[in-house]
C-alpha positions as CSV (number, residue, x, y, z in Angstrom):
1,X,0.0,0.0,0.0
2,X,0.9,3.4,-1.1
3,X,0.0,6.9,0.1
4,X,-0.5,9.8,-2.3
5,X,-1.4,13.3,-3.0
6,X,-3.8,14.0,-6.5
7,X,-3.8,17.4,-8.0
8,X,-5.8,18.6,-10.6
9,X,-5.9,21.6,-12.0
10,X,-8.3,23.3,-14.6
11,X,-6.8,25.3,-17.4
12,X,-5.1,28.5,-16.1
13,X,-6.4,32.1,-17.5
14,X,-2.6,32.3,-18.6
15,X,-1.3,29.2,-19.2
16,X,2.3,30.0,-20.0
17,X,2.7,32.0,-16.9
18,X,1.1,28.7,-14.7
19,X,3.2,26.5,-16.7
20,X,6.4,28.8,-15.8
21,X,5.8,29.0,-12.1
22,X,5.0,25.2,-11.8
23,X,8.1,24.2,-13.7
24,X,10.4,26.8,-12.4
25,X,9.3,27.1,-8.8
26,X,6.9,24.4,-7.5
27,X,8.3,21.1,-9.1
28,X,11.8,22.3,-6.9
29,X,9.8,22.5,-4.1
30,X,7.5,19.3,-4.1
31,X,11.0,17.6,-5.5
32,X,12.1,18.1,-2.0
33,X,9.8,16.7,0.3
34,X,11.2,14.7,3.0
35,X,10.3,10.7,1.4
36,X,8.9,11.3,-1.7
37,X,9.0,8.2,-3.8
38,X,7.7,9.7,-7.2
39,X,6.4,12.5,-8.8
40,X,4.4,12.6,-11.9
41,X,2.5,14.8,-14.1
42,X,-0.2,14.3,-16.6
43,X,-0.6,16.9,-19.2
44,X,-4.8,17.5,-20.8
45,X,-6.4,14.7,-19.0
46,X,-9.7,14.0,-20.7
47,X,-12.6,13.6,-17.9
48,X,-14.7,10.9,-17.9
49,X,-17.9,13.2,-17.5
50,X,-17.1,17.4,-17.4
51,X,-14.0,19.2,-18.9
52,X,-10.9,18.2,-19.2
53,X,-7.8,19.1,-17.1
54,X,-5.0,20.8,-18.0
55,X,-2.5,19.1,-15.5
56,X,-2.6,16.2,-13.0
57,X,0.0,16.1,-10.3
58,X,0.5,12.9,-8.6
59,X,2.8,12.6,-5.8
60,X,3.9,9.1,-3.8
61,X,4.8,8.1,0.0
62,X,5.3,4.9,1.2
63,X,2.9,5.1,3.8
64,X,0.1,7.8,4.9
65,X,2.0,8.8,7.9
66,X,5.2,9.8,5.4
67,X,3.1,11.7,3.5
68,X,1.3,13.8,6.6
69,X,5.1,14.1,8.0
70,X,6.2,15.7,4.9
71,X,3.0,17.7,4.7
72,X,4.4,19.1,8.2
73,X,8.0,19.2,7.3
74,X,9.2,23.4,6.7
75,X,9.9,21.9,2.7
76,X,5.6,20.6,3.2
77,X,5.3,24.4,4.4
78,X,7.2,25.9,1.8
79,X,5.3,23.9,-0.8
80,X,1.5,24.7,0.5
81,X,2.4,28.1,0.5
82,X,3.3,28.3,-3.1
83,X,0.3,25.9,-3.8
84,X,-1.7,28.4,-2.6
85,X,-0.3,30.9,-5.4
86,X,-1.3,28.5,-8.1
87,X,-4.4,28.2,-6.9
88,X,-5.0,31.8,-7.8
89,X,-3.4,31.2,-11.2
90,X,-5.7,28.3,-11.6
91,X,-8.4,26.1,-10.1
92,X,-7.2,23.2,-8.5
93,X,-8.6,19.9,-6.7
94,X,-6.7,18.2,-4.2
95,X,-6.9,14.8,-2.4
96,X,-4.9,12.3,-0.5
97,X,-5.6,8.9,-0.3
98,X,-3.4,5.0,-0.2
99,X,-3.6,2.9,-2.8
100,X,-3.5,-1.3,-3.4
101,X,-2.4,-2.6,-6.1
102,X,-4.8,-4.9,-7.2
103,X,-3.1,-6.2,-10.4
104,X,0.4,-5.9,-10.5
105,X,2.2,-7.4,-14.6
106,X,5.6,-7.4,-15.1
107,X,6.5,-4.7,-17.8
108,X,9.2,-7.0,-19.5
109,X,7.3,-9.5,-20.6
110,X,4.2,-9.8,-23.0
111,X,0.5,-10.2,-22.4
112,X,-0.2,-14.1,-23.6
113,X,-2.1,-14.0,-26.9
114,X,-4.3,-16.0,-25.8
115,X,-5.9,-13.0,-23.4
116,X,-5.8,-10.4,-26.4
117,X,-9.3,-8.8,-27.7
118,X,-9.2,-10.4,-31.5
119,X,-11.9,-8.6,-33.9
120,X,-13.9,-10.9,-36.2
């Protein structure tokens, strides 16, 4: 089990200046929170109902407790604070939550074809 942190944000009224700030100021930041296993981002996610958004953030712990710890850490502090000014330079969601895997493939090697959708 995995703890994480979900951001998504709607498009910004100035995208280039969001994208500027994020890449320049906020990915340092979050890069340095105390445990952080991964950090990825998701450009133009299509919703399954509603619109689109324009950038998914998805950050990893090991456990729930590593992510509250780095929440409360000064680099946690230094990172909500600039959340806060992308918030006014777009809309954002934001969750934590763990996560099972429940199906778990080895990248390296093929999906049988006997398991493969064939069309008729």
């Amino acid at each position: 089990m995995t703890a994480r942190f979900l951001a998504l944000y709607d498009t910004p009224a100035d995208p280039e200046a969001f994208d500027r700030h994020y890449r320049e100021v906020h990915i340092p930041l979050g890069s340095r929170l105390p445990g952080l296993r991964r950090y990825t981002l998701s450009r133009d996610a299509a919703a399954v109902r509603g619109t689109p958004y324009y950038l998914v953030a998805e950050l990893e712990w090991d456990t729930i407790d590593d992510l509250r710890a780095a929440f409360a850490s000064s680099e946690g502090c230094a990172t909500a604070a600039d959340a806060a000014r992308l918030a006014e330079l777009a809309p954002v969601r934001s969750m934590i939550f763990t996560a099972d895997d429940v199906v778990q493939r080895e990248t390296s090697s093929p999906m049988p074809a006997s398991i493969l959708c064939q069309r008729t």
